[in-house]
N, C-alpha and C positions, 0 to 999 in steps of 0.2 A: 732973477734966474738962479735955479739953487742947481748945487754941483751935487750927483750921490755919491757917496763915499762908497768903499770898498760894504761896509759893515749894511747901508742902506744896501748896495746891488745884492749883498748876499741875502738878507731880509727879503727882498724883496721877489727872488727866484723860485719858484715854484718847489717844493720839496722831492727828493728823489724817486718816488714812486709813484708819483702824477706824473713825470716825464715817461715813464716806461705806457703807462697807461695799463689797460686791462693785462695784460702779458706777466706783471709785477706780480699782482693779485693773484693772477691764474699760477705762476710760479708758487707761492706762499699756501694756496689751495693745494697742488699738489704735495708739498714738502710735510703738509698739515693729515692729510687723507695718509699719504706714506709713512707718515710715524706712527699713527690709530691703527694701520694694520695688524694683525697678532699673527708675529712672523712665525713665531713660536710652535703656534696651532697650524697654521700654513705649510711649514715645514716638513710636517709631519704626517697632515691629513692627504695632501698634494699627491707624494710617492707613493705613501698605502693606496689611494684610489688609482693609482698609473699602473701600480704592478700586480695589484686583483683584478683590471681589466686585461693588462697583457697575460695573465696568465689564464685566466679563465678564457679567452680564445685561442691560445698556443696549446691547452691540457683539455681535452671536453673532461678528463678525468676529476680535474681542480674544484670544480663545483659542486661535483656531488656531494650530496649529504652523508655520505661514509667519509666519505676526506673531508670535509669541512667538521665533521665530529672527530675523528681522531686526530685532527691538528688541535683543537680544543680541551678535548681530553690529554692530550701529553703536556700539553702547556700550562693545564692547569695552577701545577704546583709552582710551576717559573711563575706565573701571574702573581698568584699571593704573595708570594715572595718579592715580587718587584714594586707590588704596591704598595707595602709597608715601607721598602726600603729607599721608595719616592720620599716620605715621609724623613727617614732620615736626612737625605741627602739636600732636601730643601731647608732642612733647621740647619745646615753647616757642618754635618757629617759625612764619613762613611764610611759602610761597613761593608770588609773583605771578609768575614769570616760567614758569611750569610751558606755558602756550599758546604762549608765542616757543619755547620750546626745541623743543618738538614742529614747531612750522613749521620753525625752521631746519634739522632732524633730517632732514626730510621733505627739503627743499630739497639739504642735502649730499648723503644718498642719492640720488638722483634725478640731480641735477652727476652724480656718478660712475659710476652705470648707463648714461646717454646718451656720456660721452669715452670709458669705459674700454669697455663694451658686452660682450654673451655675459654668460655665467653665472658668469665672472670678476669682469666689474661688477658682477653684481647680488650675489654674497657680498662683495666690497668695499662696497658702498655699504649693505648694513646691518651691516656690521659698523664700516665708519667712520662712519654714524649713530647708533649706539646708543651707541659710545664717544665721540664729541661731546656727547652728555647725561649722557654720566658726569663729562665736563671741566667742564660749565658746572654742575652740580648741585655739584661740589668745588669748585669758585670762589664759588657764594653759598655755602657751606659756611662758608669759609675769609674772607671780605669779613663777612658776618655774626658771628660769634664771634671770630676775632683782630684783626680789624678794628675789632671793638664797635662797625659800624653795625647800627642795628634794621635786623629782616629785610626788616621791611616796604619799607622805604624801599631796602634795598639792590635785594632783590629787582624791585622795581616800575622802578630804575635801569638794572638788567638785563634786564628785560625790554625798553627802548627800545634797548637796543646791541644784544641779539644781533636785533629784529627788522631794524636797520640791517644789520647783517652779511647777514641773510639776502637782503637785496636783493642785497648787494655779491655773495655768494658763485652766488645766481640765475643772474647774467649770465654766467657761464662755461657754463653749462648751456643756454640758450636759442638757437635757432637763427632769429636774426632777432626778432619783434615776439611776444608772447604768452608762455605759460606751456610749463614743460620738460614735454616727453612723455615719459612711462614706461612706454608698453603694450605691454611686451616679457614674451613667456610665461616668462622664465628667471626674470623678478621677479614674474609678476602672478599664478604658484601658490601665494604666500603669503596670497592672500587667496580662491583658487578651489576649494584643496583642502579639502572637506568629507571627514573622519573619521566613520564611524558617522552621516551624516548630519548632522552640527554641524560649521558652518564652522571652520577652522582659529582664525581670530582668535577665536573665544569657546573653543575647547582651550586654548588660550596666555594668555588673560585669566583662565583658571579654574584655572591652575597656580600662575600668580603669584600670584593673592588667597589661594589658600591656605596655600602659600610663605609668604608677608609676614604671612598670619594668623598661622599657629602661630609664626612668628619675633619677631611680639610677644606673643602668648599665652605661650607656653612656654621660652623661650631669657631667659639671664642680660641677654642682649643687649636684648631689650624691657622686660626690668624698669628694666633703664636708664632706656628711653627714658621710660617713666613718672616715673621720678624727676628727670630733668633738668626734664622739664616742672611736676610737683609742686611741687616745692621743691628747687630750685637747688640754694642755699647748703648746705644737709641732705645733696645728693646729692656737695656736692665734699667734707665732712664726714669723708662717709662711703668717699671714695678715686675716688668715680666722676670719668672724666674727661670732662668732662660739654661741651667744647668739640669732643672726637674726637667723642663719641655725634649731636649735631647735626648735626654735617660729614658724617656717617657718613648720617643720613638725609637733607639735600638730596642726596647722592650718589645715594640709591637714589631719588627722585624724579626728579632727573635724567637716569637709568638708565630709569627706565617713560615718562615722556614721550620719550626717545629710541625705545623700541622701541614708543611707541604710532604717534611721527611714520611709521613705515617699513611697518607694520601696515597704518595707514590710506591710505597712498601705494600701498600694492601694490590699493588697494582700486578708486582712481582713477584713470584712465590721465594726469590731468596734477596737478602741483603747486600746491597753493595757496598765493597768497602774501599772502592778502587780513588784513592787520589786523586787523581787525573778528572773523576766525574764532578768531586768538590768544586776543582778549580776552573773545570768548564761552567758550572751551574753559575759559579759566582761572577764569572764574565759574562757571558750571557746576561745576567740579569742587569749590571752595571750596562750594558752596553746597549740593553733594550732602554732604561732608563732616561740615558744622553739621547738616545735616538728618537726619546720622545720627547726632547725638549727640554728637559728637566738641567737646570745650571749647575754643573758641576762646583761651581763657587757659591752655591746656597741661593732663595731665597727665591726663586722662580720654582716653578713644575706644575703639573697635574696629574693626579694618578690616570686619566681618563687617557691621557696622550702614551702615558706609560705603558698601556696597554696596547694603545695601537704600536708603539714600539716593539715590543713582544712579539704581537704578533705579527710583524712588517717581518722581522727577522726570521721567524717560524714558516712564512708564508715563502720566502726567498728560497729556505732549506727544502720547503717541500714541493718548491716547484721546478729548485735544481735536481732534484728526485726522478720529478713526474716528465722532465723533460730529458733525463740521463745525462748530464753536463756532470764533467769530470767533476767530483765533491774538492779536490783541490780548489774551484774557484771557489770556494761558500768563503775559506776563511782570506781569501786576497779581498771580495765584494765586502765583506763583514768589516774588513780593517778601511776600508777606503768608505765607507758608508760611517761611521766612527769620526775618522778623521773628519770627513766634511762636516756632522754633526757639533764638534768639538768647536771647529773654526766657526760655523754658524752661529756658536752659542756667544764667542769673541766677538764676531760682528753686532750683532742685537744686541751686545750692553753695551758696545761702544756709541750703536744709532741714538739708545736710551735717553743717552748723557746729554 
């Protein structure tokens, strides 16, 4: 007669998750299916489709094709701009100066269509617009990464010089007291020519987003940008050069806030030079960004959610409009939409782990 020892009954006991039986499994199934979800995309697609149904039944006005284009057409320029600046903020950047550049963009263009005049100036002054946002997009490029000041702080730096400049560079422009006129037809068919019925600036905002999508989707070049922002040190490891990849996107954020500035200039016969619009554009755009998912700590995003971010935001504003709700709540909803956004993004890289 043999005795089992401790060491035999433990051998010899059926493993933990035979005891549960099918329940064990089916747990482990779920926890497996719950982590393959893409919260990310979820997050985002979820509300945009909650609040285009509640509106489009609260507004008969919401659906028409005039409000559904002039939401499009205003947004344009916030779009390009957010799309590049997805790009940054996935390599491990970000950029606050993205509303001064856009002013000052507007402002050079504008100088140069009023001295130079005819259809001379007006291709001069978006072409030295847009290449002014390519200069300053390389500069926080290059102040940020060889520099090794945080973006943040470089950025936000920049952002008070070039709005200085834009005053400085203003005055050459203005004829006497007020804001520079630009309601010259050689520049204001950039914003009158409607294509197939769609205003030109949402053609132009719908080339780029697609443009900068699949150039981070599918180019060696986006896979960069994901890795700069991922993990650094992993991506210089591995050969990336991961201070060019950076530079590389304030350049192109630089670049869409230059041609969102010139865009929106052809929109309005005078320039603005008002502060206050800088620092709303450049929130806005940061806050459509979070909203779409994009990891404020790098290394996640899509320009494609970025957009529905935008326009989640755009569609709020215009249906707090179309329904007459005091515009006090836009920015309490804005900030509370933000904040959840924020903690969401917390939660999914903690699930990640």
């Amino acid at each position: 007669m043999s005795i089992d020892t401790p060491e035999k009954t433990a051998a010899a006991a059926p493993p933990p998750a035979s005891r549960g039986g099918s329940f064990g499994d089916n747990a482990d199934a779920v926890q497996r299916f719950l982590k393959n979800i893409p919260w990310r995309s979820v997050a985002i697609v979820v509300p945009f489709l909650l609040v285009f149904i509640a509106l489009s039944i609260g507004s008969p006005a919401f659906l028409s094709a005039q409000n559904i284009g002039n939401v499009l057409d205003r947004q344009a320029g916030i779009l390009i701009i957010a799309a590049a600046a997805t790009l940054v903020l996935i390599a491990g950047g970000i950029d606050l100066s993205v509303g001064a550049t856009y002013m000052f963009t507007a402002v050079v263009c504008g100088t140069i269509i009023v001295r130079v005049g005819g259809e001379t100036g007006a291709a001069l002054g978006i072409a030295v617009g847009i290449l002014a946002g390519l200069a300053i997009g390389l500069i926080n490029g290059i102040i940020s990464t060889y520099l090794r000041i945080n973006p943040l702080i470089a950025t936000l730096a920049m952002s008070f010089i070039i709005l200085g400049a834009t005053k400085l560079v203003s005055q050459f422009g203005k004829e006497g007291v007020g804001q520079i006129r630009v309601d010259v037809p050689e520049f204001r068919w950039l914003a009158l020519l409607r294509p197939l019925g769609v205003s030109l600036p949402t053609w132009i905002a719908a080339v780029v987003l697609i443009v900068l999508g699949v150039v981070l989707w599918r180019t060696t070049f986006g896979r960069y940008v994901y890795a700069a922002g991922g993990n650094a040190e992993a991506a210089r490891l591995a050969g990336i050069r991961i201070n060019v990849v950076r530079i590389a996107t304030f350049a192109l954020a630089g670049t869409a806030a230059g041609l969102a500035g010139v865009i929106d200039l052809a929109r309005t016969p005078s320039v603005p030079e008002n502060d206050a619009i800088a620092t709303t554009l450049t929130f806005t755009v940061l806050a459509g960004i979070v909203v779409g998912g994009t990891s404020i700590l790098g290394g996640a995003g899509a320009v494609w959610r970025t957009v529905l971010g935008i326009l989640f935001i755009a569609m709020l504003y215009n249906g707090f409009t179309l329904l007459r709700i005091d515009p006090l709540f836009q920015g309490i909803a804005l900030g509370v939409i933000i904040l959840v956004a924020v903690g969401f993004d917390a939660w999914s890289r903690t699930r990640s782990r």
